[in-house]
N, C-alpha and C positions, 0 to 999 in steps of 0.2 A: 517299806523301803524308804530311805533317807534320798531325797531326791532335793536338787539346786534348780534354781529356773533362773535367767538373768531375762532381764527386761519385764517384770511382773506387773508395775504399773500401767505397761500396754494392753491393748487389746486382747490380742495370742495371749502374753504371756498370762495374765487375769484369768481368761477362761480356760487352759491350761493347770495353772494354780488352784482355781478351787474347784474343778471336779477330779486332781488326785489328793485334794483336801480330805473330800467329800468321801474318797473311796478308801482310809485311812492312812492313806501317807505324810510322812512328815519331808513338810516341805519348807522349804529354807529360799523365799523370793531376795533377788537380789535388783536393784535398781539404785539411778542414780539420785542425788539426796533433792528432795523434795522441793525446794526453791528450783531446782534446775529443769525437771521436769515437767514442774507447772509452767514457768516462764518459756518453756517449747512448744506448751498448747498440747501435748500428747495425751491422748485420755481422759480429758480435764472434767468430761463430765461423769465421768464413774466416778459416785462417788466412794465405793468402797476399793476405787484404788490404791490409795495410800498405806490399808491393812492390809496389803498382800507382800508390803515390803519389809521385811526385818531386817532386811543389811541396806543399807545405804551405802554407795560404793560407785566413785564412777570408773569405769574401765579403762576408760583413756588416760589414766593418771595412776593407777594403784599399783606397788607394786608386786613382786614378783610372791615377797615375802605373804603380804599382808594374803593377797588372794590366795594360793597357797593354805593360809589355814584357815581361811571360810570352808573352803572346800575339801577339808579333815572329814574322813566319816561319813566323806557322800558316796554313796552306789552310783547314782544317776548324775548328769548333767544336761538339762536343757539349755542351750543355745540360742535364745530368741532376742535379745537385745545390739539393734545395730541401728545404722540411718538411713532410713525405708523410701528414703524419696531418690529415686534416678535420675532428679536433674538438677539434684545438689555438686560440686565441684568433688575433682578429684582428690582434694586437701581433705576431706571432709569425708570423703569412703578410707581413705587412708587411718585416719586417725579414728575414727570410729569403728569400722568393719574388718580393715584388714588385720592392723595394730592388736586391736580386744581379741580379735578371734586366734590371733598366733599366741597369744599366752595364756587364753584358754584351753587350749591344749596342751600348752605348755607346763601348767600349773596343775592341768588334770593328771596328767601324766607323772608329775613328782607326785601329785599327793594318791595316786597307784588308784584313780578311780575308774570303774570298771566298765562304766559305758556312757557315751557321751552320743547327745543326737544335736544337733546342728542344723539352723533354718537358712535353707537356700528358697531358689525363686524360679518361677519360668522364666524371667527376663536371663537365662545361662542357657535358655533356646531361641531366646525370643526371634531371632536371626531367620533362623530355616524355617519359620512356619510360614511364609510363601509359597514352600514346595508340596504343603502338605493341602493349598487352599485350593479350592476349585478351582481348577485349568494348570495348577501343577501339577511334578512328574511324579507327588506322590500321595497326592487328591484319593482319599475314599480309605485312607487307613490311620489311625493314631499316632499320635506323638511319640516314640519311647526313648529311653532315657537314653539306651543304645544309640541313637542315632546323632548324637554327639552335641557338641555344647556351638554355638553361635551368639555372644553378648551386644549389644547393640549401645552400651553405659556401660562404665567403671564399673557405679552399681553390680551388672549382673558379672562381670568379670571378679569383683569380690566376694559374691558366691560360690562364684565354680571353683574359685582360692579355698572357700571354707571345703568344698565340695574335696579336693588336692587332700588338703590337711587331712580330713577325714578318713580316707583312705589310707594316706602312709602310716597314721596312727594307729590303724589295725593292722596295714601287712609288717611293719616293723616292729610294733610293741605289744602287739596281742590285746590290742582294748577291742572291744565290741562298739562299731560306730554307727548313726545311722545320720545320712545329709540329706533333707526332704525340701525339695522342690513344693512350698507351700503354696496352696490356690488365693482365687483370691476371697481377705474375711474383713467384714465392715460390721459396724456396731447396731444395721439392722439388716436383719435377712432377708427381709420383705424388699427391701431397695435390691434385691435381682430382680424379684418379679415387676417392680416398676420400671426399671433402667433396661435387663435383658441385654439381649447384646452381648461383648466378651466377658463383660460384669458378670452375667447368666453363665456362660459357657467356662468360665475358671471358678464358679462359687467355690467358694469352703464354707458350708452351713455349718455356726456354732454344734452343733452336735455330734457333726463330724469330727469337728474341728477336737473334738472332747473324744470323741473314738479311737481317733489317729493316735491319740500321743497316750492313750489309755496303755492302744496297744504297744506302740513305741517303746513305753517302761516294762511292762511286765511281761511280754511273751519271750520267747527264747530267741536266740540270734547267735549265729558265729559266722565272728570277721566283720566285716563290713556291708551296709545298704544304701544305695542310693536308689532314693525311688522320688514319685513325683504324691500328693497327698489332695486329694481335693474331692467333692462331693461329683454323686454322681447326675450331674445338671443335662438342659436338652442343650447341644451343640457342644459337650465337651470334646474337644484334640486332643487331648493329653491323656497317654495312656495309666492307671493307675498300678502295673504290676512294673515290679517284682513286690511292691510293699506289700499288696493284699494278700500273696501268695505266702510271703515270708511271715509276716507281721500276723497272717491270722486275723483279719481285720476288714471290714467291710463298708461302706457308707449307707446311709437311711435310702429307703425308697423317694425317687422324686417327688414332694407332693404335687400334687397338679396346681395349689394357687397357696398362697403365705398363709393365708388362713387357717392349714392344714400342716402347716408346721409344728415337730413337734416341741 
């Protein structure tokens, strides 16, 4: 499968990129051009980040045209490039998150691509999980995606926009969509078991993280997913279906200490 990933010199997108490398797909990373992304500090110590970009391309600038036929002959579109910090200014989710993400659909859709998966966040609940903490009224059950969106930032408020997007895209144009509420993934995994905490309770273990989006591409789907995607850690809220239901898709056993990761 001919598969796009945007944001490839990131974290997500990097470990995304080469295990459907790995698994024979032809993948087409997109990011922005190398001077820019070094000078933002993002990923700077991988150093096989820079191979995973073949398009150089920044989002906030390209147009309609150009992106359009990068993305000729894609099946797939990952959605992972945007500005991940929530206490950056609202100028700043605009022209990064909301902006990119409406002519990525935009451009998906002219160039008639068939399925597009999109990275939202918890922070498009972050709001309600007082209700769900000890001494709330809804203390002793999970988080589901059902129980509706609360942002607390722009930030998670231009998720829930990718989240919008994603959906009308499937009930009005028949694309197959999926918007996934991502846990949380740092470039060591052992730094749960040191930190713990919500750190612990939202992991996304790299293997996961390579699971999720394994299945993301290749098992079946019609219409639309929103689900939430994260490992299965001690203290997780967040409930992980409808994706594992749909998706076919499972997370590793917890190991009991880093050590035992695999």
């Amino acid at each position: 499968m001919r598969v796009a990933i945007t944001g490839t010199a990131g974290l997500i997108g990097g470990i995304v990129h080469d295990h459907l490398s790995s698994l024979g797909h032809d993948v087409i990373g997109i990011d922005r051009p190398l001077d820019e992304w070094l000078a933002a500090g993002r990923n700077t110590e991988d150093e096989n980040a820079r191979e995973r970009v073949s398009i150089e391309m920044d989002l906030t600038t390209v147009s309609d045209e150009e992106l359009s036929a990068v993305l000729e002959d894609i099946d797939c579109l990952i959605h992972l490039a945007a500005d991940a910090n929530p206490s950056n200014d609202d100028s700043s989710m605009m022209r990064n998150n909301i902006e990119p993400t409406t002519a990525i659909f935009r451009c998906a859709k002219a160039s008639q691509i068939n399925r597009i998966i999109v990275a939202s966040s918890g922070l498009a609940q972050v709001g309600i999980e007082p209700l769900f903490a000890e001494g709330g009224p809804m203390y002793g059950r999970l988080i589901r995606v059902q129980d509706g969106v609360a942002p607390t930032s722009t930030y998670g408020a231009s998720k829930i926009y990718a989240e919008v997007l994603a959906e009308m895209h499937a009930r009005l144009h028949g694309m197959e969509t999926i918007a996934v509420r991502i846990g949380s993934v740092i470039p060591d995994d052992a730094e749960h078991w040191r930190r713990g905490g919500r750190l612990q309770a939202t992991a996304f273990l790299t293997e996961d993280v390579r699971r999720f989006f394994q299945a993301a591409v290749e098992n079946p789907l019609d219409g639309h997913l929103l689900t939430a995607a994260q490992s299965d850690s001690p203290g997780r809220f967040i409930d992980l279906e409808p994706g594992l239901s749909v998706l076919n898709w499972a997370p590793i056993s917890w190991p009991d200490d880093a050590e035992n990761l695999q």
